[in-house]
DOGU-50788 format. One record per residue (C-alpha): residue number from 1; residue in three letters; x, y, z negated. Coordinates in steps of 0.02 Angstrom, whole numbers. Example, Ala and Ser with C-alpha at 12.3 -4.5 7.8 and 13.67 -1.06 7.14 Angstrom:
BEGIN
<site k="1" r="ALA" X="615" Y="-225" Z="-390"/>
<site k="2" r="SER" X="684" Y="-53" Z="-357"/>
// end
This chain:
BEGIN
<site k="1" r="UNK" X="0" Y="0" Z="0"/>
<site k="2" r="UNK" X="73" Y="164" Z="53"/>
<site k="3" r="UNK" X="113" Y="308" Z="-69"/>
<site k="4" r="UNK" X="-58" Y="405" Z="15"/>
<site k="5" r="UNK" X="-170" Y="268" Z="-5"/>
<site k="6" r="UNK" X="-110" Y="237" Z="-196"/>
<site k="7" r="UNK" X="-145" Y="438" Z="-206"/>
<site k="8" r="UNK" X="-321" Y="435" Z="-140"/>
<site k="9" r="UNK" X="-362" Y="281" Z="-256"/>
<site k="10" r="UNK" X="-326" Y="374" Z="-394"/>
<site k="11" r="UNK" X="-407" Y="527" Z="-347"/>
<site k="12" r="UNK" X="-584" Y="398" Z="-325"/>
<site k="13" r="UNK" X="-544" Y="342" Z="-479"/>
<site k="14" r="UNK" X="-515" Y="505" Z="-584"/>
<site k="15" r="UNK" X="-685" Y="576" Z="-483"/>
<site k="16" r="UNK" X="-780" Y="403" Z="-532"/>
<site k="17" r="UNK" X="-727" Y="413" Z="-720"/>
<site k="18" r="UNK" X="-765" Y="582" Z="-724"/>
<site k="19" r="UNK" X="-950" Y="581" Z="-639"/>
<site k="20" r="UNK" X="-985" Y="432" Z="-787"/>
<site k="21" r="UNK" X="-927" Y="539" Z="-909"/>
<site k="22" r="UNK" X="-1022" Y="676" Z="-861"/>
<site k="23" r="UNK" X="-1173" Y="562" Z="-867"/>
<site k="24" r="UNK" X="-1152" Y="491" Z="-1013"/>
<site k="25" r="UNK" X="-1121" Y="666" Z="-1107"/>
<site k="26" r="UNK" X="-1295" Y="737" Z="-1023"/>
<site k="27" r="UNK" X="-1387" Y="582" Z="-1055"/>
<site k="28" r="UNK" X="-1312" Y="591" Z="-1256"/>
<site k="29" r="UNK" X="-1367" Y="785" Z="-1246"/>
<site k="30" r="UNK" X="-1529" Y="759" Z="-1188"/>
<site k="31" r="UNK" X="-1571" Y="610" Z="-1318"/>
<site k="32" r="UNK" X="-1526" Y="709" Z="-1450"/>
<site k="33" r="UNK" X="-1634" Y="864" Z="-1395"/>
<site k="34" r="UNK" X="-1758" Y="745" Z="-1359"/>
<site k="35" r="UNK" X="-1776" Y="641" Z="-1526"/>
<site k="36" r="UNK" X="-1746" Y="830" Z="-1637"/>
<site k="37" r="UNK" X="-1910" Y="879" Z="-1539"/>
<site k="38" r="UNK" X="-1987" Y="721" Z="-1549"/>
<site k="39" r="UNK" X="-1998" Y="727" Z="-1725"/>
<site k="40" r="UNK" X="-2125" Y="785" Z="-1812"/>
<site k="41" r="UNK" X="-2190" Y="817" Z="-1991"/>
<site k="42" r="UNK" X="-2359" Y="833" Z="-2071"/>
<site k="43" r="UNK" X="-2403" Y="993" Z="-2130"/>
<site k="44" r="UNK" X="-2418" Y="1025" Z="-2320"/>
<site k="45" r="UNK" X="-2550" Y="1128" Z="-2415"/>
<site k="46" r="UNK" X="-2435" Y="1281" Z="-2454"/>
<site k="47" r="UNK" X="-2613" Y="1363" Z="-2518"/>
<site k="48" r="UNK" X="-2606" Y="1410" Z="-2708"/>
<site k="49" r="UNK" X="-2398" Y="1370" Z="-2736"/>
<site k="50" r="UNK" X="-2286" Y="1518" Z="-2767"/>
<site k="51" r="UNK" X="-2204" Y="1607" Z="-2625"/>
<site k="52" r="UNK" X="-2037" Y="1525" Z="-2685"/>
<site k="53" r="UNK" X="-2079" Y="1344" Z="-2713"/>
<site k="54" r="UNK" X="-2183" Y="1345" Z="-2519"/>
<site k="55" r="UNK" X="-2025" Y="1403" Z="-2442"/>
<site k="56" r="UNK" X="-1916" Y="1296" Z="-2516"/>
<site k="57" r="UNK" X="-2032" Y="1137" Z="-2472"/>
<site k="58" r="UNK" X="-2047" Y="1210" Z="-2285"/>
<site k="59" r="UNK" X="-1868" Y="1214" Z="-2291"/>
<site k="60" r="UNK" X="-1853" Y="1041" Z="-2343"/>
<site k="61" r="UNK" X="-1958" Y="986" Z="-2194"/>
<site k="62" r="UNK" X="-1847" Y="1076" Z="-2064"/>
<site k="63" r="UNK" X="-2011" Y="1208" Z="-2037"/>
<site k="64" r="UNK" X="-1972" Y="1411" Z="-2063"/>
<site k="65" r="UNK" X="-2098" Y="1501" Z="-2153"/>
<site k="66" r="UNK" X="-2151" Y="1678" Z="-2088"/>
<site k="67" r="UNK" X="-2245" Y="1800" Z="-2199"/>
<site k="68" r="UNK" X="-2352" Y="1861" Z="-2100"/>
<site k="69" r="UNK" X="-2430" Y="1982" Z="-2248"/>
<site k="70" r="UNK" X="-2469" Y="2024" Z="-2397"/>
<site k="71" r="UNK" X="-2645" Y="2088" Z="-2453"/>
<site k="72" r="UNK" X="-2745" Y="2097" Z="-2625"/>
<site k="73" r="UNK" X="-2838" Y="1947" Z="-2674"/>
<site k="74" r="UNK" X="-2955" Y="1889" Z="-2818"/>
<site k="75" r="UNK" X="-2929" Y="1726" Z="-2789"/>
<site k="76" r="UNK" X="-2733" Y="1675" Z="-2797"/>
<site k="77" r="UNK" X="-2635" Y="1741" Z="-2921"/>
<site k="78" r="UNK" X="-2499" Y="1897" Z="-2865"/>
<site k="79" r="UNK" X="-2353" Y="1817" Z="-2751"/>
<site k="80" r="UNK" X="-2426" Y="1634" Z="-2710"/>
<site k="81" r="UNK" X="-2472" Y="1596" Z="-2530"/>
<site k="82" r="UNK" X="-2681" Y="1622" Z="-2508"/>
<site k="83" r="UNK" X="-2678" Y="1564" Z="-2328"/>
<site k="84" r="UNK" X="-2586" Y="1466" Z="-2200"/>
<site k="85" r="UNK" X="-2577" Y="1417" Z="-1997"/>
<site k="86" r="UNK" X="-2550" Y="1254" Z="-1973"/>
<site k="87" r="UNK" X="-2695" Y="1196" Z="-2098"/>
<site k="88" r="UNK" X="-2641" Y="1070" Z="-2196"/>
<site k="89" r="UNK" X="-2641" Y="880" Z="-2122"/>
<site k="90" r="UNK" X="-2570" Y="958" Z="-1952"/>
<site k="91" r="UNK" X="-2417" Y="867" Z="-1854"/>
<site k="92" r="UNK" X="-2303" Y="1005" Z="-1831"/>
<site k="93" r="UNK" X="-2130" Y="978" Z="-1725"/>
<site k="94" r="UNK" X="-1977" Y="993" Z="-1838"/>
<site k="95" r="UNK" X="-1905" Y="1189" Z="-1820"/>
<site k="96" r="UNK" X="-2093" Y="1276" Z="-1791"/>
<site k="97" r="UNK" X="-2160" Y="1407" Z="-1871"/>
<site k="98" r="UNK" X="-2259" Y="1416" Z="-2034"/>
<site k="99" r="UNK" X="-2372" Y="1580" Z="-2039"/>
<site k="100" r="UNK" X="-2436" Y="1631" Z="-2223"/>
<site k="101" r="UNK" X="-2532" Y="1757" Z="-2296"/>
<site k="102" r="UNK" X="-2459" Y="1806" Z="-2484"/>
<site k="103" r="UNK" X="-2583" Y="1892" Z="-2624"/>
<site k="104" r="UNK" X="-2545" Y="2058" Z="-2710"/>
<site k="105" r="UNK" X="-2639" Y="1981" Z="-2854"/>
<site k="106" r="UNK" X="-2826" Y="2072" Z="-2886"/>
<site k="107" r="UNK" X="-2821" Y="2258" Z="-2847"/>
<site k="108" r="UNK" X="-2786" Y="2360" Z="-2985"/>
<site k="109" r="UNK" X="-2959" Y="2478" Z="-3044"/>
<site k="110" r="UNK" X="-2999" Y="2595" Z="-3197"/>
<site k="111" r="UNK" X="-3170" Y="2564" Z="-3247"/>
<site k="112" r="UNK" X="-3260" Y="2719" Z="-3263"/>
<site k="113" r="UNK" X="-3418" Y="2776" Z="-3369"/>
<site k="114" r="UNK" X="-3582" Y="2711" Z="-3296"/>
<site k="115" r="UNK" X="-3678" Y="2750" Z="-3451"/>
<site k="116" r="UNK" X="-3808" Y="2907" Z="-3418"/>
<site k="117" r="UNK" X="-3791" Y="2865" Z="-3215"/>
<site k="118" r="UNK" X="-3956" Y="2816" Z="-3090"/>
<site k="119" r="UNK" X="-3904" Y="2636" Z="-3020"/>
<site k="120" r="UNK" X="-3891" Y="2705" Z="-2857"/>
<site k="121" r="UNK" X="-3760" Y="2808" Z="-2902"/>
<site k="122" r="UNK" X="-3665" Y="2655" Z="-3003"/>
<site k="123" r="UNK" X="-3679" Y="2562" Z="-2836"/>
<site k="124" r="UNK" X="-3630" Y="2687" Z="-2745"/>
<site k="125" r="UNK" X="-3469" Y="2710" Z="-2867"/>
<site k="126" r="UNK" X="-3442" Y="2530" Z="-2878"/>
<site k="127" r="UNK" X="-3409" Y="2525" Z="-2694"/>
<site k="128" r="UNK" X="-3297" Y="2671" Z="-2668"/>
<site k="129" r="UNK" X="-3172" Y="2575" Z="-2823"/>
<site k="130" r="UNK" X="-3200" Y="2415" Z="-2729"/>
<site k="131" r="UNK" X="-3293" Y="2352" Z="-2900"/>
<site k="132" r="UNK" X="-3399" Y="2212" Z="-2920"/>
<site k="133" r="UNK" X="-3573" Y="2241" Z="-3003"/>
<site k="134" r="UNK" X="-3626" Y="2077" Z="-3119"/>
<site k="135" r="UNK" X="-3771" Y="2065" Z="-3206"/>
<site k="136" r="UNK" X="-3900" Y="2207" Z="-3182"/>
<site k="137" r="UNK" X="-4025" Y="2183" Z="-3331"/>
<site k="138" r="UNK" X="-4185" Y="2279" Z="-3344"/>
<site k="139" r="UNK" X="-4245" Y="2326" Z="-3526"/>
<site k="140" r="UNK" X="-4384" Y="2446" Z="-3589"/>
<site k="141" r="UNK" X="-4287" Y="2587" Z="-3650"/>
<site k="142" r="UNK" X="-4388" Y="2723" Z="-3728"/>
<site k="143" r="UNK" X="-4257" Y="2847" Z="-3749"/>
<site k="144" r="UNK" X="-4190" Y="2843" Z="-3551"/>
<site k="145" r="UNK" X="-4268" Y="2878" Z="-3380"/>
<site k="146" r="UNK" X="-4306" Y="2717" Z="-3273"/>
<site k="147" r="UNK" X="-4180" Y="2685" Z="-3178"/>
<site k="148" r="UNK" X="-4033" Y="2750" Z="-3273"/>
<site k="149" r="UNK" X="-3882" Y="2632" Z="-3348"/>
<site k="150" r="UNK" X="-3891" Y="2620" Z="-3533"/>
<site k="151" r="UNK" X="-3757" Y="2492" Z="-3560"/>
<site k="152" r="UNK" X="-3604" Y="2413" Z="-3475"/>
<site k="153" r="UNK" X="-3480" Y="2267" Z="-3504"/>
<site k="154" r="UNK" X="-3325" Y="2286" Z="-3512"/>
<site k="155" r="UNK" X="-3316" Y="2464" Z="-3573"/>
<site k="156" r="UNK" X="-3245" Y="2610" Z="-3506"/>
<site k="157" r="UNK" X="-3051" Y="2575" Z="-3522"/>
<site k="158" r="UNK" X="-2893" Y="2715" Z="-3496"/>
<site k="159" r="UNK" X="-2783" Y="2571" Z="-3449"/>
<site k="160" r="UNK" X="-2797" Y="2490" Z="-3299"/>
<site k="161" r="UNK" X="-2905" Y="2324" Z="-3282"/>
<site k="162" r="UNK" X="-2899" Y="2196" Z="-3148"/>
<site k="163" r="UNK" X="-3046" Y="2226" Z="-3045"/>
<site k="164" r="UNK" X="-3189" Y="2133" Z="-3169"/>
<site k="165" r="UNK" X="-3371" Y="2109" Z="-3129"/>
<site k="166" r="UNK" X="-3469" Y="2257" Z="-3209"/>
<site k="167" r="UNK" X="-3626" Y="2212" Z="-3321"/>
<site k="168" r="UNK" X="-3729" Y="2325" Z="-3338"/>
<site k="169" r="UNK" X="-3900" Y="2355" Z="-3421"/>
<site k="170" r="UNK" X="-4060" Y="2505" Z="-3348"/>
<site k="171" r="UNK" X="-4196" Y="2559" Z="-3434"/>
<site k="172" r="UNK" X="-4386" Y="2541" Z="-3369"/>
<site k="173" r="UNK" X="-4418" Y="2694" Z="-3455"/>
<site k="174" r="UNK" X="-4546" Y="2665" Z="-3615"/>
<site k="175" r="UNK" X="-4645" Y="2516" Z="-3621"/>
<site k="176" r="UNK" X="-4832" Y="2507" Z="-3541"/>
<site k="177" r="UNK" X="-4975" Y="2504" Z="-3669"/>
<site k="178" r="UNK" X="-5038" Y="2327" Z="-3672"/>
<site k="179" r="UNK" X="-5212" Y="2277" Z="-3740"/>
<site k="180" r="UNK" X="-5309" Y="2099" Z="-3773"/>
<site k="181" r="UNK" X="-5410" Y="2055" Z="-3630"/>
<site k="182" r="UNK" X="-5611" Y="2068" Z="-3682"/>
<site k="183" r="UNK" X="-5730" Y="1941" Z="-3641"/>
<site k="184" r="UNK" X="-5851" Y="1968" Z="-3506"/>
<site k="185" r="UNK" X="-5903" Y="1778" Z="-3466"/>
<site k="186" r="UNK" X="-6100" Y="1791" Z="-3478"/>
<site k="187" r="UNK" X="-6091" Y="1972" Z="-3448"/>
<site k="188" r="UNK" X="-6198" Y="2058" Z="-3298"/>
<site k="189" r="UNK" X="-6080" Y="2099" Z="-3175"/>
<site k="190" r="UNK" X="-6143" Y="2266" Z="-3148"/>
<site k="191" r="UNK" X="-6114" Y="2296" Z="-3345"/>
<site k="192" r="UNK" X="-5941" Y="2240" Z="-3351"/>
<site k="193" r="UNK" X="-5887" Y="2343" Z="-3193"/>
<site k="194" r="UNK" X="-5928" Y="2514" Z="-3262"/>
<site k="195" r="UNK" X="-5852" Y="2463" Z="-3433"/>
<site k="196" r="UNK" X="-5694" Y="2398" Z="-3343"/>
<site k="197" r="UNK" X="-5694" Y="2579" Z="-3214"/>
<site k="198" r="UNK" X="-5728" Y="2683" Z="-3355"/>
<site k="199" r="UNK" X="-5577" Y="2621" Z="-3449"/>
<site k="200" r="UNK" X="-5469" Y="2637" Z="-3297"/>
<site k="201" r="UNK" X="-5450" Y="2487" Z="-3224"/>
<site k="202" r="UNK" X="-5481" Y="2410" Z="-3056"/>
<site k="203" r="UNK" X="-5614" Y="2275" Z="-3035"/>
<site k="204" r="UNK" X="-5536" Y="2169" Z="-2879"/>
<site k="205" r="UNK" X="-5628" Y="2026" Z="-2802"/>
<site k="206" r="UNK" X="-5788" Y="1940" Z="-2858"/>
<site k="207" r="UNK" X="-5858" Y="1789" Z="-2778"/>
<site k="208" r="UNK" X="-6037" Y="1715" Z="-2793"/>
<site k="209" r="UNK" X="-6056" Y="1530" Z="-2838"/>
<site k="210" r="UNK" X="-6232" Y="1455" Z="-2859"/>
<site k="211" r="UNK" X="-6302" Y="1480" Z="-3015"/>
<site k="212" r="UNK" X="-6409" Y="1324" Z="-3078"/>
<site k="213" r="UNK" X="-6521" Y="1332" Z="-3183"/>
<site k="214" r="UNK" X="-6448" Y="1496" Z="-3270"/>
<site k="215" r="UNK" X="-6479" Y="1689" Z="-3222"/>
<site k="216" r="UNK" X="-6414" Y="1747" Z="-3096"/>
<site k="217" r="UNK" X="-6296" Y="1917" Z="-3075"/>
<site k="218" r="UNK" X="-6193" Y="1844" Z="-3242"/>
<site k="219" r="UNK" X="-6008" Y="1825" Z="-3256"/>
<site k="220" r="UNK" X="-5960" Y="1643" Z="-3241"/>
<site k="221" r="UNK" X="-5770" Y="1666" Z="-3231"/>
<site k="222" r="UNK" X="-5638" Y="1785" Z="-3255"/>
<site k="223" r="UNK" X="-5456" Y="1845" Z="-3222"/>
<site k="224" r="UNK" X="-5354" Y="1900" Z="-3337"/>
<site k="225" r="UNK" X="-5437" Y="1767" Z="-3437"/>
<site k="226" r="UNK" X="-5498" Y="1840" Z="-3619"/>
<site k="227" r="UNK" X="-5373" Y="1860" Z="-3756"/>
<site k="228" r="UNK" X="-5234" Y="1870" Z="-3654"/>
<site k="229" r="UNK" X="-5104" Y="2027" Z="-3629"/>
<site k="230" r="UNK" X="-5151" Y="2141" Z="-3493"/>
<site k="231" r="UNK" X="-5085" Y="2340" Z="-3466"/>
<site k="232" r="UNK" X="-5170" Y="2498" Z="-3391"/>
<site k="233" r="UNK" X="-5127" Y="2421" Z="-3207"/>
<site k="234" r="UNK" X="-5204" Y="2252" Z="-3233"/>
<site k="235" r="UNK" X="-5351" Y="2209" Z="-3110"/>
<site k="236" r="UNK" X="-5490" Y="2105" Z="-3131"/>
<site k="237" r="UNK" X="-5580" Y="1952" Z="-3029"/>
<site k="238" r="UNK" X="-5752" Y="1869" Z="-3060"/>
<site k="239" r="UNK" X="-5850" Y="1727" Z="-3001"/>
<site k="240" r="UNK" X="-6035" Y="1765" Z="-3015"/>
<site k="241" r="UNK" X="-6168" Y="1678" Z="-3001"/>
<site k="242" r="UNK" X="-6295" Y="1700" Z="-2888"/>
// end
């Protein structure tokens, strides 16, 4: 074999070892790439654990957590993570993104005096403070216009509270005058209507039912029944007979 040909087989050689190698390095590459994508991890609730501990355990799982904000919340305590994207349960690829919400905590309120105000106005003041109105009781209250606040829980504080529902307690004004109902069963019907308009109050419906054997024209039943509480707005309905 000549010096030439010896050269060129060599060359063929060197290019053949070289192609394979190539290969080989590209096919290795690509594996790799391959299986690190591949791979994939199910998504943890990150809801409710401190901003901390969730970034360490996204760490852990080869995921990077992103904060996308942070924003007052009444739910989750001040720096733990109130939402998240994946949900829980989600396959996520190794290397993705985790986006979370963190709280601020409850905003930060003074309560102010609702004692002396209309409701409307405590509603109205309870939404500008981004308060929460609780219990709104109703209680005759002699000494107060209806309508206006004559209690509240908690009470007005200097320091700063964390945004509690406000209780708070309105008068009716004074309490109706209430009498015991009479008795107008075997009454004319005629009789017990003036009594009843003369007094003030309203005689609603009255029906006829047949009467029997007993006059006719009388009371046979009646609502408010007698002996019961009634006030100066109560109305009355009889069945007569006829």
């Amino acid at each position: 074999m000549s010096v030439r040909e010896r050269i060129r087989t060599l060359f063929r050689l060197f290019l053949l070892t070289t192609v394979l190698v190539t290969v080989a390095l590209v096919s290795a590459i690509t594996t790799i790439r391959l299986t690190i994508r591949g791979h994939q991890e199910t998504m943890p609730n990150l809801v409710g654990l401190t901003s901390d501990y969730a970034q360490r355990m996204t760490s852990g799982l080869g995921l990077e957590m992103k904060v996308e904000d942070k924003l007052y919340n009444t739910q989750y305590p001040a720096q733990t993570i109130a939402s998240q994207m994946p949900p829980p349960g989600t396959r996520i690829k190794i290397g993705q993104h985790v986006h979370v919400l963190v709280s601020l905590g409850p905003p930060q309120v003074v309560i102010p005096t609702f004692v002396g105000e209309s409701i409307r106005a405590v509603r109205i003041t309870a939404i500008q403070r981004s308060l929460e109105l609780g219990d709104v009781v109703g209680i005759h209250w002699p000494s107060a216009q209806p309508d206006q606040v004559v209690a509240q829980d908690p009470l007005p504080e200097s320091a700063e509270l964390r945004s509690p529902a406000v209780n708070i307690l309105v008068s009716l004004g004074e309490e109706p005058a209430a009498y015991l109902c009479p008795r107008f069963v075997g009454q004319p019907i005629g009789e017990a209507r003036h009594s009843l308009e003369k007094a003030g109050f309203k005689v609603g419906g009255v029906t006829s039912v047949p009467a029997g054997s007993g006059p006719r024209g009388v009371i046979v039943t009646q609502s408010p029944p007698a002996g019961s509480k009634i006030g100066p707005d109560a109305e009355f309905n009889f069945q007569v007979s006829q």
